[in-house]
C-alpha positions, 0 to 999 in steps of 0.5 A: 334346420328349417328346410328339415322343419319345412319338409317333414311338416309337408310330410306330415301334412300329405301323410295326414291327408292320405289318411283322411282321403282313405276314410274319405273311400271308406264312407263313400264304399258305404254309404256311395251318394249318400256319404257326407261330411259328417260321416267322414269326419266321423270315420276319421276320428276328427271334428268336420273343421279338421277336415275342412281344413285340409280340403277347403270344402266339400267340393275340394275333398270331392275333387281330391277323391275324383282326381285319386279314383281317375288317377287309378283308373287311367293307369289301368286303362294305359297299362291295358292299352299297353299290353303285348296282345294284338290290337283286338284284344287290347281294345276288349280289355281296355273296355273290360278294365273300364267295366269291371272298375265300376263293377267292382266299386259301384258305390264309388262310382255313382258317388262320382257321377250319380247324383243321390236323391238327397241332393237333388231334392235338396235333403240332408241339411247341406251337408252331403255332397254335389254328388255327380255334378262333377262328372263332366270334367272327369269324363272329358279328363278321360276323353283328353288322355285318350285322344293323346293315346289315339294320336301317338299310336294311330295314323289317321290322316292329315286330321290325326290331332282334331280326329284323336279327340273325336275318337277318345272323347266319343270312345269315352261317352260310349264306355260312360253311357254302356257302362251306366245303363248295364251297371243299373240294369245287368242285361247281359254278362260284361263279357258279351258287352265288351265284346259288343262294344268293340265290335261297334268301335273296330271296323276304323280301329281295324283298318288304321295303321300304326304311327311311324315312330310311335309305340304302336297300337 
């Protein structure tokens, strides 16, 4: 009876915090770095104690939304990587499904990684978030899962596992710094810009081979 207990509070407990994480999105799809705690409180009917309760602090509720967002995101960037096309075209949509996630959500995405000019002047009372300061971590997350990609898929060599991590985390900072200038500036269609990057990423990516045993790529 208490394992029961035990189990449907925890149940209860992760329905709850779903919950509060998709009003969480709502305020940040509204206000991007401007979202604060209040706000989120307010959207979720709850007082800000409730929320803090949940998340510990405005930093763990950032953590939770970041974790959910790279989650979704590293999902779409494997199952495009793992789509029956040629290796080409899987690079184009890999890049593709990178740019047009930010394109589609850019509230989030700059809640993510653009601190708002609140924060950095240090407005708002304390209650809005460190909005960007966390990127880092999230975009050497990204760099790390795709260098285990590179490596199971891509034979580079006697090097393969310390060129892996080049190879991804440099893949990554081109996405992030490409996709942050074109998402503020829009100087071209996404198409033209994939089709540049991949052009600048597929003299090596071209002349590799696949990694015996591995799921090709």
């Amino acid at each position: 009876m208490e394992i029961t207990q035990r189990t449907d509070q925890q149940r209860s407990a992760e329905q709850r915090r779903h919950e509060l994480l998709e009003a969480a999105d709502r305020v940040v799809l509204r206000d991007g770095p401007g979202a604060s705690m209040n706000a989120i409180a307010a959207e979720a009917g709850i007082t800000k104690p409730i929320l803090y309760r949940h998340f510990g602090d405005k930093g763990g509720l950032y953590a939770a939304l970041a974790k959910r967002h790279t989650d979704a995101l590293l999902a779409s960037l494997r199952a495009a990587l793992d789509a029956p096309a040629e290796r080409r075209e899987r690079v184009e949509s890999t890049l593709d499904t990178y740019l047009a996630a930010i394109e589609a959500r850019p509230q989030v995405y700059r809640f993510l990684m653009h601190p708002s000019e609140a924060a950095s002047s240090g407005e708002g009372g304390g209650e809005g978030f460190d909005v960007g300061l966390h990127s880092v971590p999230l975009l050497r997350r990204m760099g790390e899962e795709l260098a285990e990609v590179i490596e199971e898929r891509v034979d580079l060599g006697p090097e393969s596992a310390e060129l892996a991590r080049v190879w991804g985390h440099g893949i990554v900072g081109m996405m992030h710094a490409a996709g942050d200038w074109w998402l503020g500036e829009r100087p071209c269609p996404r198409a033209q810009l994939v089709r540049s990057l991949a052009d600048l990423l597929w003299g090596r990516l071209a002349a590799a081979g696949n990694r015996a045993g591995g799921p090709g790529f």
